[in-house]
C-alpha positions as a Markdown table, in Angstrom:
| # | Residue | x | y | z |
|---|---|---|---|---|
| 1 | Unk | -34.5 | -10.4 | 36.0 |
| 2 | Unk | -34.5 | -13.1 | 38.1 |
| 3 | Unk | -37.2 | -15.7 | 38.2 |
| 4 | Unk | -38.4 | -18.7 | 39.4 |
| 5 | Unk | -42.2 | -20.4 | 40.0 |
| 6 | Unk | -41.2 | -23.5 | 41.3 |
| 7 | Unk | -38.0 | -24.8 | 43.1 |
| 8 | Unk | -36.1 | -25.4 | 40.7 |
| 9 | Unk | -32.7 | -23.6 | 40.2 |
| 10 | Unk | -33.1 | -19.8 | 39.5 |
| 11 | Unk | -32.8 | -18.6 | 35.9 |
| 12 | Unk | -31.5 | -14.9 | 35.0 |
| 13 | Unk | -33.2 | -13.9 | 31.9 |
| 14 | Unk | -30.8 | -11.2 | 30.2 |
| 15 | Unk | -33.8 | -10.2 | 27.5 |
| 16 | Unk | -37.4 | -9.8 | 27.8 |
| 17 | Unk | -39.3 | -12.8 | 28.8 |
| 18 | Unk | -41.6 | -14.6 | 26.2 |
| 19 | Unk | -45.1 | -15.7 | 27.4 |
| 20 | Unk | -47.5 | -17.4 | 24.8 |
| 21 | Unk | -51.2 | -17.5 | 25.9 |
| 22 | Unk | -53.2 | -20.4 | 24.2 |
| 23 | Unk | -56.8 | -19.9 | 23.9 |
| 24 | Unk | -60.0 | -18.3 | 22.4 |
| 25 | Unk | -60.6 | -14.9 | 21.8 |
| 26 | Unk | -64.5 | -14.8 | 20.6 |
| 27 | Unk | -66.4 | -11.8 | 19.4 |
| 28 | Unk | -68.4 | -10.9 | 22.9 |
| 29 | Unk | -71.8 | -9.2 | 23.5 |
| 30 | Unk | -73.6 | -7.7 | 26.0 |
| 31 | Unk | -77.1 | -6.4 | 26.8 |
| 32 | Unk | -80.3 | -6.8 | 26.5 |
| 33 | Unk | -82.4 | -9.1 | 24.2 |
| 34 | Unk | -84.1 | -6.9 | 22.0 |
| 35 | Unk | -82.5 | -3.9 | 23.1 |
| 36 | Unk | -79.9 | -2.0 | 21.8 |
| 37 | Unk | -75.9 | -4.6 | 22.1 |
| 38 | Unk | -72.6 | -3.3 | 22.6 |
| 39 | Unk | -70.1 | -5.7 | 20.9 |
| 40 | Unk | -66.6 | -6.1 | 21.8 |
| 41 | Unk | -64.1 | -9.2 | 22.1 |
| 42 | Unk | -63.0 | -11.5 | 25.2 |
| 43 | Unk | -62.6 | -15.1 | 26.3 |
| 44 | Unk | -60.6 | -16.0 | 29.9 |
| 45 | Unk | -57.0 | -16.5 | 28.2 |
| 46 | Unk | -57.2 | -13.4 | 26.1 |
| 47 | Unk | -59.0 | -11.6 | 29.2 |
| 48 | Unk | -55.8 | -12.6 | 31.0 |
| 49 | Unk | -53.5 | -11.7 | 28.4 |
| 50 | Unk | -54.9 | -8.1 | 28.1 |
| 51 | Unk | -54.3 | -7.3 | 31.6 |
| 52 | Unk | -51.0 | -9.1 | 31.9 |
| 53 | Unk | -50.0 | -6.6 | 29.0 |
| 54 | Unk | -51.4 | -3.9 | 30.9 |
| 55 | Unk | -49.3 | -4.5 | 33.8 |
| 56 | Unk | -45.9 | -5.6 | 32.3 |
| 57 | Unk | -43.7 | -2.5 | 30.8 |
| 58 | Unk | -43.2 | -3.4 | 27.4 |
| 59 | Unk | -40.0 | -4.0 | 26.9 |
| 60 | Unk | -39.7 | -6.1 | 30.0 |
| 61 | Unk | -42.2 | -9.0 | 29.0 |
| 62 | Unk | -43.4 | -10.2 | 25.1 |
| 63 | Unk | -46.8 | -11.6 | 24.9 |
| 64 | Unk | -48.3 | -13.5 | 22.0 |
| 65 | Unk | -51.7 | -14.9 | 21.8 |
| 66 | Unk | -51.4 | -18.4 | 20.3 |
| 67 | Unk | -55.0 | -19.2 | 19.3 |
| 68 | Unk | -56.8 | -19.8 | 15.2 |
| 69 | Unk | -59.6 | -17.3 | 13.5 |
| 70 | Unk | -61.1 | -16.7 | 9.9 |
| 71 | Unk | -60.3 | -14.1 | 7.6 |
| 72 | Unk | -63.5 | -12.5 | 8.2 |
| 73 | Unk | -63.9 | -8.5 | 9.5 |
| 74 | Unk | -64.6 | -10.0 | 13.1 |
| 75 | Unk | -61.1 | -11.8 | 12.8 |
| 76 | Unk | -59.3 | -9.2 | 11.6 |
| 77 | Unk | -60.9 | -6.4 | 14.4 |
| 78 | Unk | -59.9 | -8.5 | 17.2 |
| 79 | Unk | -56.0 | -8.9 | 15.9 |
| 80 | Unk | -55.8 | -6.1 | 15.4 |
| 81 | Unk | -57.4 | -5.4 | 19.0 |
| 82 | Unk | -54.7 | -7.2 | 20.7 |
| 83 | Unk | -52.1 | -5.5 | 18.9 |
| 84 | Unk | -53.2 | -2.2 | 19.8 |
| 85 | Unk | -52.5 | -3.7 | 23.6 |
| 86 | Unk | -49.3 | -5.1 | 22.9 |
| 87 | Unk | -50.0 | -8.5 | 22.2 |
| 88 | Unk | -48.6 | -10.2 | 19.4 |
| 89 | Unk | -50.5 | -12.4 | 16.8 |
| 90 | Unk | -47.3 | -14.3 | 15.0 |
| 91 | Unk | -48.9 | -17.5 | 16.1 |
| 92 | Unk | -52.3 | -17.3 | 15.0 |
| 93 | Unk | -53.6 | -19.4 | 12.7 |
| 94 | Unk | -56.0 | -18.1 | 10.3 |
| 95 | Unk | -58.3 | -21.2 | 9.0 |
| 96 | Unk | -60.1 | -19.5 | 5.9 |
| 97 | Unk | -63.3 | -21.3 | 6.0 |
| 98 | Unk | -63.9 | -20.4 | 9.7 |
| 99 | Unk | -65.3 | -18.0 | 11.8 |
| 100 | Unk | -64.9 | -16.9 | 15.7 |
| 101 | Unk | -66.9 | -18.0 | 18.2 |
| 102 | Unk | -69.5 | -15.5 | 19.7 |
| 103 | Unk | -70.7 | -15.5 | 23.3 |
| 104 | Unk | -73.4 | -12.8 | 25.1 |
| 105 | Unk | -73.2 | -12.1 | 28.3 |
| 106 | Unk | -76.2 | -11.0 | 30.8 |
| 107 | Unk | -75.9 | -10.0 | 34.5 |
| 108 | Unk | -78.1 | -10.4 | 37.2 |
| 109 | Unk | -78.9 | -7.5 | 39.9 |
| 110 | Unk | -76.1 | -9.1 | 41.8 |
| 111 | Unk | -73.3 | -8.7 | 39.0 |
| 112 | Unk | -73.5 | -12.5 | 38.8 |
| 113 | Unk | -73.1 | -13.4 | 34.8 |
| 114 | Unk | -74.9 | -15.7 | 32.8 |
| 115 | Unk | -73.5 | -16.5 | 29.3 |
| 116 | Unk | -75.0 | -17.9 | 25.7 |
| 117 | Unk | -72.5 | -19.6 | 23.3 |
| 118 | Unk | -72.2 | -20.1 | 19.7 |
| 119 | Unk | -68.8 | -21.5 | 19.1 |
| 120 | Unk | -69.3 | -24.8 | 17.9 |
| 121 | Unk | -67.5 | -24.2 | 14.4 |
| 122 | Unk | -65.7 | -21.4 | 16.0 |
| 123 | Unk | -61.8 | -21.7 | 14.2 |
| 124 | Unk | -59.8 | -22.1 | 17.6 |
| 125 | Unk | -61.2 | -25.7 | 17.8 |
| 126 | Unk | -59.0 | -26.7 | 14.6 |
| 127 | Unk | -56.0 | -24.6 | 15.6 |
| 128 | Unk | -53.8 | -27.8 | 16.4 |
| 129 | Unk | -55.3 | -30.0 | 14.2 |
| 130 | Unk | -53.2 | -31.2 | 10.9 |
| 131 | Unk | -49.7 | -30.4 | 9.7 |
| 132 | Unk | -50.7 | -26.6 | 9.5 |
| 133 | Unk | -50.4 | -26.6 | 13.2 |
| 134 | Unk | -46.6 | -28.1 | 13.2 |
| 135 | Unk | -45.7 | -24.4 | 13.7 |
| 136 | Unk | -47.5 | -23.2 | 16.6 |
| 137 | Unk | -46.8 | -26.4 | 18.3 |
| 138 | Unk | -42.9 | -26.0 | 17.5 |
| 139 | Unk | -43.3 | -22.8 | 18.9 |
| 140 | Unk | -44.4 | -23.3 | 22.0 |
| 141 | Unk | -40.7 | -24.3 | 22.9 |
| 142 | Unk | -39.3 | -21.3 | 22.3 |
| 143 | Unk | -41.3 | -19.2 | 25.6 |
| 144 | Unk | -40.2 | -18.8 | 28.9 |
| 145 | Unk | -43.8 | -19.4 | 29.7 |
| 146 | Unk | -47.3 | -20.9 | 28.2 |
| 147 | Unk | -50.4 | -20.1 | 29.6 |
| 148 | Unk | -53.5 | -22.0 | 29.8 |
| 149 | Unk | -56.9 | -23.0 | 31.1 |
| 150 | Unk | -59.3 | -25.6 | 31.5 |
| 151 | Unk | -61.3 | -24.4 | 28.6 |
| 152 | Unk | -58.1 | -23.8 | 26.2 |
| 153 | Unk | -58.2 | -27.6 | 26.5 |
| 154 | Unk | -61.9 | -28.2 | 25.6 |
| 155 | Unk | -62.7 | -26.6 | 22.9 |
| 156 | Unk | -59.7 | -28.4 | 20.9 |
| 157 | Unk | -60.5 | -31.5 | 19.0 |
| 158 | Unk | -59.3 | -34.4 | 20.7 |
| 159 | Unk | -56.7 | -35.0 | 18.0 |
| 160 | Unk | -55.6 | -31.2 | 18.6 |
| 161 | Unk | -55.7 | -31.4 | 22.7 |
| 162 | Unk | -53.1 | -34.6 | 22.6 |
| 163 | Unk | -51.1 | -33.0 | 19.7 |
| 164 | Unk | -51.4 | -29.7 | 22.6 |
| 165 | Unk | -50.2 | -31.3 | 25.5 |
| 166 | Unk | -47.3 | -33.9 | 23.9 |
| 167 | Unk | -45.9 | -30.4 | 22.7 |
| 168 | Unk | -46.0 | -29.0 | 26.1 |
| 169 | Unk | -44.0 | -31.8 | 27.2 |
| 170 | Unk | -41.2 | -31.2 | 24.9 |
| 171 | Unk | -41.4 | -27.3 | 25.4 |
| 172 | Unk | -41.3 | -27.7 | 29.0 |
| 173 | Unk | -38.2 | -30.7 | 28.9 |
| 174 | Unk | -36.2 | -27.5 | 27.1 |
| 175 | Unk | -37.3 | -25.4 | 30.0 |
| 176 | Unk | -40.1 | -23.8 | 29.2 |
| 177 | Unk | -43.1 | -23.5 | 32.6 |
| 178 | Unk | -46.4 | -24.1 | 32.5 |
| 179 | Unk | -48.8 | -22.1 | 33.7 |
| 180 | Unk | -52.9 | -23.4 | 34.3 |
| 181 | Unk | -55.9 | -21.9 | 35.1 |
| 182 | Unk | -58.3 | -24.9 | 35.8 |
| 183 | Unk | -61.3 | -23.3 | 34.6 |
| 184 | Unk | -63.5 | -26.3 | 34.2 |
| 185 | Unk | -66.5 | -25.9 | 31.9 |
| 186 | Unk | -69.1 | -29.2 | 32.1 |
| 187 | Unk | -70.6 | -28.6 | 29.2 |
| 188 | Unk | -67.4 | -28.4 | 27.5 |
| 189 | Unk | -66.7 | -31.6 | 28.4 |
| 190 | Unk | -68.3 | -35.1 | 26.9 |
| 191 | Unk | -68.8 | -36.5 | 30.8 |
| 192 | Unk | -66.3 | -35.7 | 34.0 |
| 193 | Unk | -64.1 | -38.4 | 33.7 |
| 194 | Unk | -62.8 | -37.1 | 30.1 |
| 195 | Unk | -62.1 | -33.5 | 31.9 |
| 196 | Unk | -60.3 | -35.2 | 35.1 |
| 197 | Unk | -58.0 | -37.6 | 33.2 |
| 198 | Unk | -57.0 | -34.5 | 30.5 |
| 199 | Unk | -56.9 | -32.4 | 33.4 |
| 200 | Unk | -54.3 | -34.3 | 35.7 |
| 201 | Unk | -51.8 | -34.8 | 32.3 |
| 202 | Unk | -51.8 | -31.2 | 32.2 |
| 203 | Unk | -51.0 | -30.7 | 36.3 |
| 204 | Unk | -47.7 | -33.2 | 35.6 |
| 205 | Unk | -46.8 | -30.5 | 33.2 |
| 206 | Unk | -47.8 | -27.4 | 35.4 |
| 207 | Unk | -45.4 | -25.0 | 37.7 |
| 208 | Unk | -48.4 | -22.4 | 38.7 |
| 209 | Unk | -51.7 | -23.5 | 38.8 |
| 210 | Unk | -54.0 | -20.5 | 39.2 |
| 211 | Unk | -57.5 | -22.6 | 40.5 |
| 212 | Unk | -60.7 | -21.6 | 41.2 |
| 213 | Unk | -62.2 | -23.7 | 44.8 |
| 214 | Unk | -65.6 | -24.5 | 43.3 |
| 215 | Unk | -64.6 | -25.9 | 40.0 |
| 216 | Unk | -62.2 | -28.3 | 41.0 |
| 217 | Unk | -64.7 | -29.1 | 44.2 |
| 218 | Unk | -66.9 | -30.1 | 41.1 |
| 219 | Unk | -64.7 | -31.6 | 38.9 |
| 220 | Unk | -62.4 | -33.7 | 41.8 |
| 221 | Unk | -65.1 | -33.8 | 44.3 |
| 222 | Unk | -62.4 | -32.5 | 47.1 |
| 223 | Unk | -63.8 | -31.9 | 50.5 |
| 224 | Unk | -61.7 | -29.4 | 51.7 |
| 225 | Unk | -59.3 | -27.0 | 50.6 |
| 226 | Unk | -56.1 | -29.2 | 52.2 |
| 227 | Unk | -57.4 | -32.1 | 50.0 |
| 228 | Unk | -57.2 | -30.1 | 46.9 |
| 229 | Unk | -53.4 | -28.8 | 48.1 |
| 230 | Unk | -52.5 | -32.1 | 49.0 |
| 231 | Unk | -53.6 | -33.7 | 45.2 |
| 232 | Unk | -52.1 | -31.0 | 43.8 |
| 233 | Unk | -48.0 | -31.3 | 45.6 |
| 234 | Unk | -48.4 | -35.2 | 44.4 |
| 235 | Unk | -49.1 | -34.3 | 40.7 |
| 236 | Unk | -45.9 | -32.2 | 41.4 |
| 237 | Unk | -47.6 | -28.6 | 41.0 |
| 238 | Unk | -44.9 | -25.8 | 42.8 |
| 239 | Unk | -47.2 | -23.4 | 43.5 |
| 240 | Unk | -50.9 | -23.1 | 43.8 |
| 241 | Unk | -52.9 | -20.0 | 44.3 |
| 242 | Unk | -56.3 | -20.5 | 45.5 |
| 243 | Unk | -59.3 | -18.3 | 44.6 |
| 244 | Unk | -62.4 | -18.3 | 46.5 |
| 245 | Unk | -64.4 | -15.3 | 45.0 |
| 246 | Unk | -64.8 | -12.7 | 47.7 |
| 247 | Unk | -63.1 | -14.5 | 50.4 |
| 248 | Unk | -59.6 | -14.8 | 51.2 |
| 249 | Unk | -57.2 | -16.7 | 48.8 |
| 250 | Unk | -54.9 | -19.1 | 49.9 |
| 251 | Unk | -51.6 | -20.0 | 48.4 |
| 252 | Unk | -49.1 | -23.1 | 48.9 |
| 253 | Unk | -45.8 | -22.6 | 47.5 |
| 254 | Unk | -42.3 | -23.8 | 48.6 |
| 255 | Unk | -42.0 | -21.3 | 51.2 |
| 256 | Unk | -45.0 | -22.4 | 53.3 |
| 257 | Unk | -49.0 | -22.2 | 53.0 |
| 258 | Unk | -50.6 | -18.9 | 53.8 |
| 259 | Unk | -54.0 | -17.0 | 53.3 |
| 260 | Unk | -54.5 | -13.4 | 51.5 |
| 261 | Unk | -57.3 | -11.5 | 52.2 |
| 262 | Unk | -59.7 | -10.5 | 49.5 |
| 263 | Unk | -60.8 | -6.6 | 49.4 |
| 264 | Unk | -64.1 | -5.6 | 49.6 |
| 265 | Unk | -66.1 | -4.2 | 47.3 |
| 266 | Unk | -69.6 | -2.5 | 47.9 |
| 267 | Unk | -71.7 | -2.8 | 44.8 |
| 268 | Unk | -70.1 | -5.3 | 42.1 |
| 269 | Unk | -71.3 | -4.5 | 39.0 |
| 270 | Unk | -70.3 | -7.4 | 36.7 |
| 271 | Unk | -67.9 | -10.6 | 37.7 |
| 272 | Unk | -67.6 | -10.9 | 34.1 |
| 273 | Unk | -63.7 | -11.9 | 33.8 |
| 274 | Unk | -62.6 | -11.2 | 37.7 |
| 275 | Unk | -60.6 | -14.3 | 37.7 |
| 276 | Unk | -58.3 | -13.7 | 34.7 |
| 277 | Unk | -57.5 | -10.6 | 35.5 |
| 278 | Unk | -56.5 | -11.9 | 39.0 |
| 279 | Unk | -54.8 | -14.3 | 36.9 |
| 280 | Unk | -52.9 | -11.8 | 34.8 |
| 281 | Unk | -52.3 | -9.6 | 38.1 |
| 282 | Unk | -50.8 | -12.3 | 39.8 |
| 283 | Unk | -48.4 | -13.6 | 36.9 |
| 284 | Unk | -47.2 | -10.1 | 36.3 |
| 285 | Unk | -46.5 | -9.7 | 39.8 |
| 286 | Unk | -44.4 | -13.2 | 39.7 |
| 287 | Unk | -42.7 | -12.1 | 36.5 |
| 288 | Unk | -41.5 | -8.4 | 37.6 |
| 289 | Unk | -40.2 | -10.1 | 41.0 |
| 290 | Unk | -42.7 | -10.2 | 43.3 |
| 291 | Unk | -43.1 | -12.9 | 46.3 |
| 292 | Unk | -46.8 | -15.0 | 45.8 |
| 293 | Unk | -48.1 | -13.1 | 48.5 |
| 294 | Unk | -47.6 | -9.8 | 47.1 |
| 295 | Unk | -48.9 | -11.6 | 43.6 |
| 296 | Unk | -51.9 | -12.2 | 45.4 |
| 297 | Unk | -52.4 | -9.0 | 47.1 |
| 298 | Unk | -52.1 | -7.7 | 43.1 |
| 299 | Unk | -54.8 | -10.2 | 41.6 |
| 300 | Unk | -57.0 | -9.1 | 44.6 |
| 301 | Unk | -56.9 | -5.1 | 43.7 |
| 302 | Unk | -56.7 | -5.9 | 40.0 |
| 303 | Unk | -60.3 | -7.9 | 40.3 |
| 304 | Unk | -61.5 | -5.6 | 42.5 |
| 305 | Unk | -61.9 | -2.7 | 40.3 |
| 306 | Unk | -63.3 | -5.4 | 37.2 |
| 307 | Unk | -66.0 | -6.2 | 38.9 |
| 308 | Unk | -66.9 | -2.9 | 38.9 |
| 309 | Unk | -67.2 | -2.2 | 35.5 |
| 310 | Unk | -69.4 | -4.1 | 32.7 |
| 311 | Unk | -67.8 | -6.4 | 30.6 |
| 312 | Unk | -64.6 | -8.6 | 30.8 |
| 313 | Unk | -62.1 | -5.3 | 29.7 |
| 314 | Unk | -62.1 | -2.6 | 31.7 |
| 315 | Unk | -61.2 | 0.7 | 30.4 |
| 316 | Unk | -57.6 | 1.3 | 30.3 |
| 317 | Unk | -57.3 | 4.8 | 32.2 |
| 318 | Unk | -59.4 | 2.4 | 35.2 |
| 319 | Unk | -56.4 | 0.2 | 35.6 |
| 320 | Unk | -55.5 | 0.7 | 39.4 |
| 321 | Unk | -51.9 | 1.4 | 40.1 |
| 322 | Unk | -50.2 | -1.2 | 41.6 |
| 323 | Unk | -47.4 | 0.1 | 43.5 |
| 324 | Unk | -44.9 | -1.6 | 41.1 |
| 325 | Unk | -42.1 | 0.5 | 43.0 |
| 326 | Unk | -42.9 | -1.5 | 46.6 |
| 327 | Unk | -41.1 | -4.8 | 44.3 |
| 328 | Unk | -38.0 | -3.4 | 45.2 |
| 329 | Unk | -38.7 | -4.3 | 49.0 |
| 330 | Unk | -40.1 | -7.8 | 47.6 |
| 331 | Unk | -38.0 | -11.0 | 48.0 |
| 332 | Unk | -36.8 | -12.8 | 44.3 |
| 333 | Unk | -37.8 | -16.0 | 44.5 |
C-alpha cells in the first residue's frame, strides 16, 4: 500500500498500517431529564476511531485507542466495546482510583446538540502524567499514524499535554504523521491564548489537519477561509480539509485547492458526532489509496447518514457503502 499525506517521499507499507488514536472515551447519555436514558459510550476520538474501524478491512489497518480509565464496570464495558469493533486497548492505561468521564447529550428540534459534562476527575486527564505513562508515550513511535484533537489536548494536565507533544516530536522525527482534528473546546481551555499557543506547537507537528471553519474562526479570529489556509501552509501543515457543516468543504493539499460539495439531507436528526465520522471517512479513504477529493466525497456520505440517527454511533448494518472498489480508478498519492 502506497501512502503519502504530505509531500514528502512515498512510503510502501508491506504490513498493515498502525494508527493510534489519543483521546477520551466517556460513558455517554441521552434523553430526557426525568425520563427514561439510554446509556452508551463516545467522545470525538473514539467516535472517529469507530468509524475508521468500520471502514478499514481488518487486516489492512490496526487501530489502537491510546487513552486512561478505572477498573470500574463502566471501564471495563467500554474496552471491551472497542474490542468488539476492532480496536485495540494495549495502550490504555487503567489508573485504579479513577473513573470515566460522563457527558449527556440533548438535541433540539433541529438535530442541533447541547451537551452536560462531568469529567473533571475523569482518568484520561492523568494518562500521561508520571513514569506510568513512559509506555504509552514510547509507543507512540512505533505507528504509522497518531490521531488527535483539540480536546485530546485539553483535558491533559499541563504536565501530561507537554510530556504529549515532546513525544510526538520524537515519534514523528522516526517517521511517524500526525494527524489533527482542531476541535477547540473554550471551556476546556483556562483563556484563548493557552489554546492558540498549544494549538500552533501541535500544527508544526501535523501532516493532515482535519478543521472545523467556525472553531478556528473563534480561536484565530481568521476572516476568511484563504487566511486560515494561508496560516496553516506557514506552520507547514500538507494538507488541510475544511469543514463547514452543510456547505461545501474545501481542501488545500499539494496538488491544488478545491471545493467538495456537501450532500443534502432533508430532516437531520442529531449532529451528535458528524464531524469525526467525516474525520474517520476521510482518513480511511487516504489510507486505502484514495486522492483528498475522493476522501472528502467519503466524509461527506459517511456524515450524512450520522446525522440521521441519534447518538454519536450509528448502528453498524446503517453504515453506507462506500464504493471502496471506485479506489482502483483513484490516483496514489
Amino acid at each position: 500500500m502506497d501512502i503519502t499525506l504530505n509531500h514528502g517521499p512515498e512510503i510502501r507499507f508491506a504490513r498493515p498500517l498502525k494508527v493510534a488514536l489519543v483521546g477520551e472515551c466517556m460513558i455517554e447519555m441521552r434523553g430526557e431529564p426525568g425520563a427514561a436514558i439510554m446509556q452508551t459510550f463516545g467522545g470525538d476520538t473514539l467516535n472517529t476511531a469507530v468509524y475508521l474501524a468500520r471502514l478499514n478491512p481488518r487486516g489492512a489497518v490496526a487501530l489502537d485507542y491510546m487513552t486512561a480509565v478505572g477498573s470500574d464496570a463502566f471501564s471495563v464495558a467500554m474496552r471491551r466495546s472497542w474490542l468488539d469493533e476492532g480496536i485495540g486497548d494495549v495502550h490504555v492505561r487503567v489508573i485504579e482510583d479513577a473513573l470515566p468521564g460522563l457527558y449527556f447529550i440533548q438535541t433540539d428540534p433541529r438535530g442541533e446538540r447541547r451537551f452536560l459534562y462531568w469529567r473533571g476527575e475523569a482518568a484520561a486527564r492523568r494518562m500521561f502524567d508520571g513514569p506510568e505513562a513512559d509506555t504509552l508515550l514510547n509507543g507512540l513511535a512505533d505507528y504509522d499514524y497518531v490521531y488527535l484533537s483539540g480536546i485530546s489536548l485539553a483535558i491533559l494536565t499541563p504536565e501530561g499535554r507537554q510530556r504529549l507533544i515532546q513525544a510526538l516530536h520524537l515519534a514523528r522525527r522516526g517517521g511517524t504523521r500526525i494527524v489533527f482534528d482542531n476541535n477547540y473546546r473554550p471551556h476546556l481551555w483556562p483563556d484563548p491564548e493557552a489554546a492558540r499557543q498549544v494549538y500552533r506547537e501541535l500544527l508544526r507537528l501535523t501532516d493532515l489537519a482535519l478543521i472545523t471553519w467556525e472553531d478556528d474562526a473563534i480561536l484565530f479570529g481568521y476572516r476568511d477561509t484563504d487566511a486560515l489556509f494561508s496560516a496553516y501552509a506557514q506552520e507547514g501543515v500538507g494538507e488541510v480539509a475544511l469543514k463547514r457543516g452543510a456547505d461545501s468543504c474545501l481542501i488545500q493539499c499539494p496538488a491544488g485547492r478545491f471545493e467538495v460539495p456537501a450532500q443534502h439531507v432533508a430532516h437531520v436528526i442529531d449532529t451528535t458526532a458528524a464531524g469525526d465520522s467525516f474525520n474517520a471517512a476521510y482518513l480511511a479513504c487516504r489510507l486505502r489509496g484514495g486522492d483528498p477529493e475522493q476522501a472528502a466525497r467519503w466524509g461527506h456520505r459517511l456524515a450524512a447518514q450520522v446525522v440521521q440517527y441519534r447518538g454519536a454511533l450509528i448502528p453498524q448494518a446503517a453504515m453506507p457503502n462506500m464504493g471502496a472498489s471506485s479506489l482502483s480508478s483513484v490516483a496514489q498519492v
